[in-house]
C-alpha positions, 0 to 999 in steps of 0.5 A, spaced: 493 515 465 495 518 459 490 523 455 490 519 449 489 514 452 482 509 452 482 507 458 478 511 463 478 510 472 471 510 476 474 510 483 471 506 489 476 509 495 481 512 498 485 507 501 489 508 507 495 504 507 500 503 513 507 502 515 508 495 520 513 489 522 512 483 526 513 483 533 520 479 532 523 484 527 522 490 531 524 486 538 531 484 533 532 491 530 528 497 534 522 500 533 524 506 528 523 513 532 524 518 524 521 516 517 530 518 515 532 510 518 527 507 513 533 510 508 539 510 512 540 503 512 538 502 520 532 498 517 530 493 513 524 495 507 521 490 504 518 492 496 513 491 491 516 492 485 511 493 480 512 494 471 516 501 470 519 503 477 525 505 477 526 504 485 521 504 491 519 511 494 515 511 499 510 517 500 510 519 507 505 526 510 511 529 514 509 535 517 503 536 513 507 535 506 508 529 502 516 527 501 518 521 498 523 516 501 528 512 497 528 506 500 532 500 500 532 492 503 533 485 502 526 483 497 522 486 493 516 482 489 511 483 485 506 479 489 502 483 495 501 477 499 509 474 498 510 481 501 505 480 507 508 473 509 516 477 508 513 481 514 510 476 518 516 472 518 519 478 521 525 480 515 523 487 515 517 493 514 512 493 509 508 499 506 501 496 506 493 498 505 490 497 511 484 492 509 490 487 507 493 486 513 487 488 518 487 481 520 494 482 522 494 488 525 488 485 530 491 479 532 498 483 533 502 479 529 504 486 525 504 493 528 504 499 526 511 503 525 511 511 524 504 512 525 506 520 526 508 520 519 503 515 515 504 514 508 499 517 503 493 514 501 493 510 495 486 511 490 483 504 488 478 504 481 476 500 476 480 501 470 476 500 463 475 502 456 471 508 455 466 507 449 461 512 447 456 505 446 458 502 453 455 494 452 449 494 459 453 488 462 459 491 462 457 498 466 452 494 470 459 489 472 462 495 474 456 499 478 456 492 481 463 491 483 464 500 486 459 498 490 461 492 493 468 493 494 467 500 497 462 496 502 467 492 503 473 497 506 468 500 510 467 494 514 475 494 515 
């Protein structure tokens, strides 16, 4: 957030996200081996494209350090459940949370790819306005809603 901003983040958790593709698409393409045949055209990323982003980088732990990864790919779209379905028809690998595509995941209709370089997990909050004199209804809502949504990622 900007430091002027009005806005403030309580956050709920970490998520753990993780890289994967179909069965199909791996059978088709290969299973990649180095986080590099995500840029150099060997595989097919599939992106979400969110407000402002200028092109997709996806943050990886390499050998104890974040590096971003400029990928490139056939679909970017701005919904998280079209980007799920992409991958289970087998167009390519997507970056995902975990708890979005645990079911997937242990149903095998996604594997996991590259897990010796993870992608960096992402924080999870809620986003409000910050008022001296917050109304009761709206911090109980989001004391509410931390504790249920941070329950319900540790169950996946």
């Amino acid at each position: 957030l900007p430091e002027d901003s009005a806005l403030r983040v309580r956050k709920i958790a970490d998520c753990t996200r993780l890289l994967c593709a179909s069965p199909a698409y791996l059978a088709a393409k290969g299973t990649p081996k180095y986080p590099e045949e995500l840029t150099d055209g060997t595989h097919a990323c599939l992106n979400l494209r969110y407000p402002g982003a200028p092109e997709f980088q996806w943050p990886l732990e390499v050998d104890g350090a974040v590096k971003r990864f400029a990928v490139t790919g056939p679909f970017e779209t701005d919904d998280g459940d079209v980007l799920t379905n992409w991958a289970l028809d087998g167009h390519g690998i997507v970056l995902k949370p975990y708890f979005e595509i645990a079911e997937h995941l242990a149903s095998g209709t996604l594997v996991p790819v590259l897990t010796h370089v993870p992608p960096v997990p992402v924080q999870l909050g809620i986003l409000y306005t910050h008022r001296r004199h917050q109304d009761p209804k709206t911090r109980l809502f989001i004391d509410h809603m931390a504790a249920h949504v941070a329950a319900q990622l540790s169950d996946t």
